[in-house]
C-alpha positions as CSV (number, residue, x, y, z in Angstrom):
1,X,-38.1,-7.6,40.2
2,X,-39.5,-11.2,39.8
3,X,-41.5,-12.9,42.1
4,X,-42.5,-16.6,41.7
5,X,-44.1,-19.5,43.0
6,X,-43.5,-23.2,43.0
7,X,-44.8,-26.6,44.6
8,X,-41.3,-27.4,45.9
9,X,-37.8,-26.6,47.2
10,X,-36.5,-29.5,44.2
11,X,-38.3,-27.1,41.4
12,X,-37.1,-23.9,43.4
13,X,-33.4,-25.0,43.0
14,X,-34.0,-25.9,39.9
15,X,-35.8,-22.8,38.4
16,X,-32.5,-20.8,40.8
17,X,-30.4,-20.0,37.0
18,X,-33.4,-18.5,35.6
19,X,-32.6,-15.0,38.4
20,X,-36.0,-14.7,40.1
21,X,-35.7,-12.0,42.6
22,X,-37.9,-14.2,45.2
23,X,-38.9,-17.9,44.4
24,X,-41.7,-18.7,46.9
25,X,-42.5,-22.5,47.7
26,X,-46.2,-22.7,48.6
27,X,-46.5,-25.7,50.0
28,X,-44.2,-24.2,53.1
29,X,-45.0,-20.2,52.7
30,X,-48.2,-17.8,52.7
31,X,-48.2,-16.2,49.0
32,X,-49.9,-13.8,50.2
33,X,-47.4,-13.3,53.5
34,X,-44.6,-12.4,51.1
35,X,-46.2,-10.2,49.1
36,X,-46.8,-8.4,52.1
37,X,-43.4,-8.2,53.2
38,X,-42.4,-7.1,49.4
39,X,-44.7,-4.6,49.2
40,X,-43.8,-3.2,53.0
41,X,-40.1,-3.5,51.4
42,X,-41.0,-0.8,48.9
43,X,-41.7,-3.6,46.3
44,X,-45.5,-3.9,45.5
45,X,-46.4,-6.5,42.5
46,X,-47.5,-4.7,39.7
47,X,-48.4,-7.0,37.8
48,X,-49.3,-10.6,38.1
49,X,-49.8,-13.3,35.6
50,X,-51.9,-15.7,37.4
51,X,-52.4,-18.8,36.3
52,X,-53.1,-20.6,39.3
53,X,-56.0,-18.1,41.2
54,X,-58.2,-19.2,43.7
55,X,-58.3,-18.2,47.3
56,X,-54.6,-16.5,46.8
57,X,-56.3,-14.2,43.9
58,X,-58.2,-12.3,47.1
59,X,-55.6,-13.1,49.3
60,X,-52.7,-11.6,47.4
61,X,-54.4,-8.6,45.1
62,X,-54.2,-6.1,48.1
63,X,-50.4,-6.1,48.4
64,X,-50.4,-4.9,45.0
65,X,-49.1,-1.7,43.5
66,X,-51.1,1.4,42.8
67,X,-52.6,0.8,39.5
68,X,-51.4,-2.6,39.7
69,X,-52.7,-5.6,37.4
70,X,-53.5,-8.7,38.2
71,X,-54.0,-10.9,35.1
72,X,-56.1,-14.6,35.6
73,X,-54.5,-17.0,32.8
74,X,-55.8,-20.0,34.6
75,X,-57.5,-21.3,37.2
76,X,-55.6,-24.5,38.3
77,X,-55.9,-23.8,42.3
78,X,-59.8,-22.8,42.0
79,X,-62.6,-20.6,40.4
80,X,-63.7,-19.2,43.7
81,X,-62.1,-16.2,45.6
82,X,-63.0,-13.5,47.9
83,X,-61.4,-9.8,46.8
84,X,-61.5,-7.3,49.0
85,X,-62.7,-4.4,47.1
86,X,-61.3,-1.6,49.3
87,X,-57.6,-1.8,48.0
88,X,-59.8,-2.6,43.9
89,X,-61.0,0.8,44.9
90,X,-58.6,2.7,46.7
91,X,-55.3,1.1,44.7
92,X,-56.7,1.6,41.4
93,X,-56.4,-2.1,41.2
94,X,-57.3,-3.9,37.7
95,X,-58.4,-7.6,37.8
96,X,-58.2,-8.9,34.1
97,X,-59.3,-12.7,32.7
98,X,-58.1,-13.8,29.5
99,X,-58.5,-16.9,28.1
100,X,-56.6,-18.0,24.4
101,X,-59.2,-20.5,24.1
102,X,-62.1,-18.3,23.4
103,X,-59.8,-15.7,21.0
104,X,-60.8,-15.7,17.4
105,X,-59.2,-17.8,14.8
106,X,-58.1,-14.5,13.4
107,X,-56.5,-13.1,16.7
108,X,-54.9,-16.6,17.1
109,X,-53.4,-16.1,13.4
110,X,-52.2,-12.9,14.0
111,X,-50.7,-14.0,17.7
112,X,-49.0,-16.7,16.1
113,X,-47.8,-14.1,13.1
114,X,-46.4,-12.1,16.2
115,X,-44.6,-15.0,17.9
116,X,-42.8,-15.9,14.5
117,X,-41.7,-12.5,13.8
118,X,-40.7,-11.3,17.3
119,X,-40.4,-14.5,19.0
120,X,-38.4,-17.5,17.1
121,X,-36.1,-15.4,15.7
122,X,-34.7,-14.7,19.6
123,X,-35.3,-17.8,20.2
124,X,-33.1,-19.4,17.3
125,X,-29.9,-17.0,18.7
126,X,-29.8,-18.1,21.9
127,X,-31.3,-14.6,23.2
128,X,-34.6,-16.2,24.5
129,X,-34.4,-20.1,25.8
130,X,-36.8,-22.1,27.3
131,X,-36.5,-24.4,29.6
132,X,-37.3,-27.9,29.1
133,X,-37.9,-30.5,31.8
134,X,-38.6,-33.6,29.6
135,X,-38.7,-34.2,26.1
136,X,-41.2,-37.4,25.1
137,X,-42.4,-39.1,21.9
138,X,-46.0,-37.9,20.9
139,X,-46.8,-41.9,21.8
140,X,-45.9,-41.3,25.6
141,X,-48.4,-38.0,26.0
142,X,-50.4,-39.8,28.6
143,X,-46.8,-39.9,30.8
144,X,-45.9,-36.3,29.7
145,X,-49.7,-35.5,30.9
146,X,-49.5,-37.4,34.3
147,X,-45.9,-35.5,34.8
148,X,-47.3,-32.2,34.1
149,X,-50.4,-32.8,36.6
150,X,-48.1,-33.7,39.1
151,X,-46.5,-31.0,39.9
152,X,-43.3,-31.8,39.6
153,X,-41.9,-30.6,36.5
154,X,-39.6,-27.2,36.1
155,X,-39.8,-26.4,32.7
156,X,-41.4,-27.4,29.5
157,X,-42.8,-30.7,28.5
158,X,-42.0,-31.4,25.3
159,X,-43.6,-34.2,23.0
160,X,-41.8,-34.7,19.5
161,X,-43.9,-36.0,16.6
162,X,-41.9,-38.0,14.0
């Protein structure tokens, strides 16, 4: 099952195709509320790739599944949280960071070695296929950037050099 979230009911139609099993709008719903009633559904998260965190991160983690992982990609909602450590404990609960950013040059080469040979090649066949919002010129990034802080994109944002 898939579980995820988005700033509105526009980007939740749009994202719809894509076959999420539950598409969460959290400017109108608790994160956290759902995940309960998931998890008291017999479907726990287990695993999250978060790259939002903040005060869902504590909220959230407890309705995870035994030996559950909740990975931290980014931090666009906030750097602070409070985790109750009970579930951590009891759950088995792992709370991983990881940042690209701060990856090796060499890790970053092989990563990139791994996304041409396992990636593009599923990508160039139609198996894997992103989904792009908007496509600019490299000389409208400051648009392209303003989209993508708003909050309002479904997809990729794309900027072509020529």
């Amino acid at each position: 099952r898939v579980i995820t979230s988005v700033l509105s009911d526009e980007i939740a139609e749009k994202i719809k195709p894509l076959g999420a099993d539950v598409i969460i709008n959290s400017t109108k719903e608790d994160t956290s509320e759902v995940l309960l009633k998931e998890a008291e559904a017999g479907h726990p998260v287990n695993v999250a790739m978060d790259c939002l965190s903040g005060e869902m991160l504590g909220k959230g983690m407890q309705y995870m599944a035994e030996g559950g992982y909740w990975i931290v990609i980014s931090t666009l909602a906030g750097i602070e949280t409070n985790v109750l450590l009970r579930p951590l404990l009891t759950k088995g609960l792992h709370l991983v960071g990881s940042m690209l950013r701060k990856r090796t040059p060499e890790f970053k080469a092989y990563l990139l070695s791994q996304l041409v040979e396992k990636v593009w090649p599923k990508v160039a066949t139609g198996e894997i296929r992103p989904t792009i919002h908007a496509v600019y010129p490299i000389q409208q990034a400051e648009e392209a950037q303003a989209l993508m802080a708003s909050g309002k994109s479904a997809g990729k944002i794309v900027l072509t050099v020529i």
